[in-house]
C-alpha positions in Angstrom: -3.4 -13.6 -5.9 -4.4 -16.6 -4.2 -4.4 -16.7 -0.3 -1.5 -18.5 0.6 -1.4 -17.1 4.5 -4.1 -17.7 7.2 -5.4 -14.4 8.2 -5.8 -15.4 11.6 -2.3 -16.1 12.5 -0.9 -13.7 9.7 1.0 -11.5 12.1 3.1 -12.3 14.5 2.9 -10.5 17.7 5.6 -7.7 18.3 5.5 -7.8 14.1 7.2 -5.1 12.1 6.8 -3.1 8.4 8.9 -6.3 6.8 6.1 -8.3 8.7 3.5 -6.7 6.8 5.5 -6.1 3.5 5.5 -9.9 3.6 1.8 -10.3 4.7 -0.8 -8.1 3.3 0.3 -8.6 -0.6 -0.3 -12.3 0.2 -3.9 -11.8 1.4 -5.0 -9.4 -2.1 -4.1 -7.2 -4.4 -6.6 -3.9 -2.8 -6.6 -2.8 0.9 -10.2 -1.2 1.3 -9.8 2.3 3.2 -12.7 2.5 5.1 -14.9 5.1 7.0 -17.4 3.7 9.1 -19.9 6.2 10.4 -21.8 3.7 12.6 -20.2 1.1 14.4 -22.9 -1.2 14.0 -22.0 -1.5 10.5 -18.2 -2.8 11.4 -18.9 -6.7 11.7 -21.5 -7.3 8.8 -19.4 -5.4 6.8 -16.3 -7.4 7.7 -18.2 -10.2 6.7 -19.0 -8.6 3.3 -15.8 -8.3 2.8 -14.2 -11.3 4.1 -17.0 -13.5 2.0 -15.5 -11.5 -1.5 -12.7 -12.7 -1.1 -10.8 -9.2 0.8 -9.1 -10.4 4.3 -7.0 -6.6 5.1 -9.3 -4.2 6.3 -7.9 -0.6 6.8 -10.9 1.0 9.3 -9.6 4.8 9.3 -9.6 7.1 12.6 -11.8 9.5 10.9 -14.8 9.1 12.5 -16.3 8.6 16.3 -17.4 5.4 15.9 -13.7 4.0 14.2 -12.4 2.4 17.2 -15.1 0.6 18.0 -15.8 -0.6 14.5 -12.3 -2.2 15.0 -12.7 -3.4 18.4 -15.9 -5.1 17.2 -14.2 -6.5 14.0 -10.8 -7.7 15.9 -13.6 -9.3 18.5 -15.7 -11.0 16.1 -14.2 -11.1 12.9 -10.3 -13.5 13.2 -11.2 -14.1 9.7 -10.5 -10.7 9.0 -6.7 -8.5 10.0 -8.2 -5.1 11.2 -5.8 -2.5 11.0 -6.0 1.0 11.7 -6.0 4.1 9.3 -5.1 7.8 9.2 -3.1 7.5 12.3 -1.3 11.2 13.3 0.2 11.1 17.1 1.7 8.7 19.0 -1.8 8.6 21.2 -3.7 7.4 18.2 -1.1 4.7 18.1 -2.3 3.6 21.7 -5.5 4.0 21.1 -5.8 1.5 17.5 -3.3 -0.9 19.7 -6.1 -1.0 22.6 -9.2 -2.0 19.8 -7.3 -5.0 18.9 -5.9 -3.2 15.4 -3.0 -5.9 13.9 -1.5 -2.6 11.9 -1.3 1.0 11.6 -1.8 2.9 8.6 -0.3 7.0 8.7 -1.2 9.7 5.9 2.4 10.9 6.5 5.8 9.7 8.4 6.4 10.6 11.4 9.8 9.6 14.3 7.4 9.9 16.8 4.6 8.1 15.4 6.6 5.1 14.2 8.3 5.0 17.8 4.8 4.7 19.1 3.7 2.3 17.4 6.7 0.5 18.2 6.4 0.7 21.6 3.0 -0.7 21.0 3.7 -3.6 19.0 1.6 -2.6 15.8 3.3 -2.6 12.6 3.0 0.8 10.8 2.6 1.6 6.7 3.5 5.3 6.7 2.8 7.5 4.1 5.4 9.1 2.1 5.2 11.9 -1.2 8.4 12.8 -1.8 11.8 11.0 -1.8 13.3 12.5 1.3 9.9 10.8 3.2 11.4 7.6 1.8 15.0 8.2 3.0 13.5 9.2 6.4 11.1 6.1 6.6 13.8 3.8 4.8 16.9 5.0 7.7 13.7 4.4 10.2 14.0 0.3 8.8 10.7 0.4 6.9 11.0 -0.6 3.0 7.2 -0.8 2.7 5.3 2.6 2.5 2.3 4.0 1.2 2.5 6.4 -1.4 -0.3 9.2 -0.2 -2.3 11.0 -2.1 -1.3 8.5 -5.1 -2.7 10.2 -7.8 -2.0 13.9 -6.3 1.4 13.9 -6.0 2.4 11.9 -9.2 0.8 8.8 -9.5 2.2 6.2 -11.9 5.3 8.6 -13.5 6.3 9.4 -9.8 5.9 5.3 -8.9 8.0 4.7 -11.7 10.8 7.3 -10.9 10.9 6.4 -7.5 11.6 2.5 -8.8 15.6 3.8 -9.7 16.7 5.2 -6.9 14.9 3.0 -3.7 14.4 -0.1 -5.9 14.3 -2.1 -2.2 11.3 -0.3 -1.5 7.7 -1.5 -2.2 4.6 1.0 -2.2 0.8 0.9 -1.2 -0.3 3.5 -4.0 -3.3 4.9 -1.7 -5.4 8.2 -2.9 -6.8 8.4 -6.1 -6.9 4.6 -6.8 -10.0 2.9 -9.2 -11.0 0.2 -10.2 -9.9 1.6 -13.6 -6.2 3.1 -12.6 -5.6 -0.2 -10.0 -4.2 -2.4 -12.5 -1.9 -0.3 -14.2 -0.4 0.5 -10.7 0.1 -2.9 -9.7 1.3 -3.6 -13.1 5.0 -1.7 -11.7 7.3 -4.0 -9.9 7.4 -1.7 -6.8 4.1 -1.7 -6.1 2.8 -4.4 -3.7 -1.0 -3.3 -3.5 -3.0 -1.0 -3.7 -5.2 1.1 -0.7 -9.1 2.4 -2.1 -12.1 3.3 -0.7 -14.3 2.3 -4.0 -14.8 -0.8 -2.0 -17.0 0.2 1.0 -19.3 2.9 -0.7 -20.8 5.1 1.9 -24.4 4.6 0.6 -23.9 0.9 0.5 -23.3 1.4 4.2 -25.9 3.5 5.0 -28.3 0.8 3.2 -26.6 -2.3 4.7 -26.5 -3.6 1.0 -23.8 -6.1 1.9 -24.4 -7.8 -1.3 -22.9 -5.2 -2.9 -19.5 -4.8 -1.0 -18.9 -8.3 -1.3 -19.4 -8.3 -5.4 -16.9 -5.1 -5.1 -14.7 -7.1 -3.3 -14.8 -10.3 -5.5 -14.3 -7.5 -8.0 -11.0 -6.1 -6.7 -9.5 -9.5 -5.9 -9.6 -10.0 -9.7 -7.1 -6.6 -10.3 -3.9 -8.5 -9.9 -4.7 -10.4 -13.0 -6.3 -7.6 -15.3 
């Protein structure tokens, strides 16, 4: 899908799950879920990134060097929106606020979570599995979630199901997701994008082959169409 939005003023401040439900769609059909081991990797990889053509970067809080990878990429990167992954408590909400993340990204739905995030002013995609998630994140005023682990708990005949009874909802299918599986799930009206880490390969990381993440990302820009 063409870019239709400038990244750097994308969000608004104080924005909100309709904010992003609106925004990061606009900007490509994949989200990349990235681990960054070393945050010296953060900006070049940005730009690897950015150059292919993939503006929403999803830098998870699995590793030491997370928050500074998005503090460096917030910093250097406006090119790029920077949000925040695998966010669990209310303090890691805080926390990806203070690095300069635009959004928040949960593995699950949490009250206490989404109030933090609130209260910091980062828009939140939690994840949901079942349909009682999406009740509780739907009476919570969020109609964009992320379906996690995708492929684990159902995958396209759970997408599809879910389409009948919360067809105001739109998913981010996250867990599970290829290059090869991608399309179908963004074939399905309910589904907005997509969330994978096939994008940022660890080893490509770990050999600054740059080159590479940006053909991946040219790559996955192409998915809406396929």
């Amino acid at each position: 899908m063409a870019v239709t939005i400038d990244p750097a003023a994308a969000l608004p401040k104080r924005a909100d799950n309709a904010d992003l439900r609106r925004v990061l769609p606009a900007l490509g059909p994949v989200i990349p879920v990235i681990v960054v081991e070393d945050a010296a990797h953060a900006l070049p990889l940005a730009r690897a990134l950015v150059a292919g053509g993939v503006r929403v970067l999803e830098v998870t809080l699995r590793t030491p060097a997370a928050l500074a990878a998005v503090e460096a990429i917030a910093r250097a990167a406006p090119e790029a929106v920077v949000g925040a992954g695998t966010l669990r408590t209310p303090a890691d909400a805080r926390a990806a606020a203070a690095a300069g993340a635009r959004f928040a990204v949960s593995p699950g739905y949490s009250p206490a979570l989404a109030a933090a995030c609130r209260d910091a002013g980062l828009p939140l995609l939690p994840g949901v599995a079942t349909a009682s998630e999406v009740m509780a994140a739907a009476a919570d005023g969020m109609s964009f979630l992320k379906l996690f682990p995708a492929t684990a708990v159902g995958g396209l005949p759970l997408i599809k199901a879910l389409a009948g009874p919360f067809a105001d909802v739109a998913f981010c299918p996250t867990g599970g997701i290829t290059p090869d599986n991608a399309p179908q799930f963004l074939a399905q009206p309910n589904v907005a994008v997509v969330g994978g880490s096939w994008l940022t390969p660890a080893d490509a990381l770990r050999a600054g082959d740059w080159a590479r993440v940006t053909a991946l990302a040219r790559a996955a820009g192409a998915l809406r169409v396929a």
